[in-house]
Steps between C-alpha positions, in 0.01 A plus 500: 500500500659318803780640686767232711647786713688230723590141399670309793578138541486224746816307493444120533698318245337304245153643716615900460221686342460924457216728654397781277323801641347750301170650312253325234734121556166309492463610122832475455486124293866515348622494894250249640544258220830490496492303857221231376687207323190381376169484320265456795450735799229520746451799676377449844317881666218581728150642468606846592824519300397313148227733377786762565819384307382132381440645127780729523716186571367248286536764163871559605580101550367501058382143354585223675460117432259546864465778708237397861415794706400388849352671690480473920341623741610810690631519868706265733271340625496286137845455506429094597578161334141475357509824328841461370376105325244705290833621317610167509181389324527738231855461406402120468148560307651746238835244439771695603827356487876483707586844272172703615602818638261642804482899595399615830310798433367667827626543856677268720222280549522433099848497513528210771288286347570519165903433569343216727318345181801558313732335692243193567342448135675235306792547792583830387419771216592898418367753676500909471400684762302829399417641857224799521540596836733648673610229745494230242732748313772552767468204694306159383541474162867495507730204712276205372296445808139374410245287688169529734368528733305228767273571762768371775808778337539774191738381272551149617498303153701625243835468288775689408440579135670806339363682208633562139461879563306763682331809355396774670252760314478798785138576296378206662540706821228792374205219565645407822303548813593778804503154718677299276797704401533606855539140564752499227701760669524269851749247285667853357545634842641114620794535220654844684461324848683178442785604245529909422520755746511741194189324331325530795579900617413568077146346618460719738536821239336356231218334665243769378575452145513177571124475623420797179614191265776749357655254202833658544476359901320148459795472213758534738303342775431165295850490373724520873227268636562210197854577542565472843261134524703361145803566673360285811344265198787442371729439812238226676243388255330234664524734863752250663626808674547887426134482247307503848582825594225552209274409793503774724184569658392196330442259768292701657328592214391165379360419888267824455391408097411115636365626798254763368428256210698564164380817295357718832844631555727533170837359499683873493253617765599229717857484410498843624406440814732245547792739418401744779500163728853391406649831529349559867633166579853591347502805756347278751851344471647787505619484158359809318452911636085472605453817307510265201146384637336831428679525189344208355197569615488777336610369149260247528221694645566752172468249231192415660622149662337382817747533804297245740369188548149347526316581755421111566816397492639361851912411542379137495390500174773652316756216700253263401529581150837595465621180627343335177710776261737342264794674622455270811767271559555186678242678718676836547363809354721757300399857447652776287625773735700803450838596629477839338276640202656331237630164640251265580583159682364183587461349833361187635523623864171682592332397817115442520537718781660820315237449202225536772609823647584605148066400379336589818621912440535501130196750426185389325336569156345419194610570125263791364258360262 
């Protein structure tokens, strides 16, 4: 029997549209039907994900006019134009129509692309997002960003498409990988730094119950996470200003993912890294205490994040990269800094020269395999 122990809701007019976080909500059919308007749905997963919850799914959704299961392959490095036309190709070889209803079912890689194809087939259809792991849960499958990825830039070719509603089933977490929910807690970790002091000093407690998989903790976890990014949703949808605080440690990120080639480095493990880079260059500036360094490091060394970067990776590259990020603007770069845990701000003011002393003694590492 399924179990909604929190039921929020992104506030966006005629767009608005609840999360639901609980046990068993992927056989829960009364609640995911009654967000599909109508008779068709295609549910787009992966190869590690559908031989999981694909049956489990499909039983709850009951008869249907049509019901497609697609399935993708796994990993970012599929997350590409080509791979996403194969869904294309099947929505158009099994007839579905402008009131087809697609569900994301998988990670954020899943997630992306299926709001992509939602958004794009027959210039826009429903979507659910069902998210399975723990950074698709708190952080990409709600706000309505979807896309790909190209070999020049992660993320670079996408739209804006929000879902009808979200639904979180913490069970999904049990199948999880060590290296994937640790990557999970990176975009956890990120919602603390740029918007709640009190958030982020309740990480630090409940970080070992956290990394146990207590329910009780990923409840509460999952729930001030969605919160805190629906309330940025919901101010700045389309991130024409406060939304990019969302980003920080982002930028850097995406220059390590594209760098190492997409999939070697997962998002969270590289988001993480990018975190401890922004925060040394907020007390670079002499904006936060430095023993908020070690702190970090700590958390994020604990939850099993990598605290690094690559070995390979000269200053060079990351400008080189960086200067291709979407949050570039008439050629100047902004980054998400801090001011103090818990208020995160955007500047467009960072020298070359301060994000070279700030690579060349940043330490060096590799995410545990």
């Amino acid at each position: 029997m399924s179990v909604v122990m929190h039921t929020l809701h992104v506030e966006l007019g005629e767009r608005s549209y609840p999360i639901y976080i609980g046990r068993d909500l992927l056989s829960d059919g009364e609640l995911l039907n009654r967000h599909i308007a109508g008779r068709q749905v295609a549910v787009v997963s992966n190869t590690t994900v559908a031989p999981l919850y694909m049956e489990r799914l499909r039983s709850a959704l009951g008869s249907r006019d049509k019901v497609t299961e697609i399935v993708l392959p796994d990993g970012e490095a599929h997350k590409t134009l080509a791979v996403l036309e194969t869904v294309f190709d099947r929505l158009l070889a099994e007839g579905h129509n402008r009131s087809t209803t697609l569900i994301a079912l998988g990670g954020g890689v899943v997630g992306d692309m299926t709001g992509f194809a939602a958004a794009c087939y027959q210039r826009g259809v429903d979507f659910l997002q069902v998210p399975t792991t723990l950074l698709s849960q708190v952080d990409s499958s709600v706000g309505g960003k979807t896309g790909v990825n190209h070999a020049l830039g992660k993320n670079m070719i996408g739209a804006f498409h929000q879902p009808r509603a979200v639904f979180i089933d913490l069970n999904t977490l049990h199948t999880l990988p060590p290296r994937e929910f640790a990557a999970g807690m990176a975009e956890v970790i990120k919602y603390g730094l740029i918007r709640d002091n009190g958030f982020y000093t309740w990480l630090q407690t409940a970080r070992d119950r956290l990394v146990a998989r207590e329910e009780s903790a990923l409840a509460e976890a999952i729930e001030r996470s969605c919160a805190l990014k629906a309330d940025v949703v919901a101010a700045d949808e389309r991130e024409g200003g406060l939304r990019a605080i969302l980003n920080l440690g982002h930028t850097f990120g995406h220059a390590i993912e594209t760098h190492q080639g997409y999939g070697q480095w997962l998002h969270g493990e590289a988001v993480a890294s990018g975190m401890l880079l922004a925060l040394r260059l907020s007390v670079q500036r002499g904006w936060v205490d430095p023993a908020a360094v070690a702190e970090l490091h700590g958390l994020l060394q604990g939850a099993g994040l990598p605290t690094g970067i690559p070995e390979d990776m000269r200053p060079g590259d990351f400008l080189t990269l960086m200067a291709r990020d979407k949050k570039v603007i008439d050629g100047r770069l902004r980054l998400v800094l801090l001011r103090a845990i818990g208020e995160a701000c955007i500047v467009d003011d960072v020298s070359a020269a301060e994000l070279e002393t700030l690579l060349e003694t940043a330490e060096r590492g590799a995410p545990s395999r």
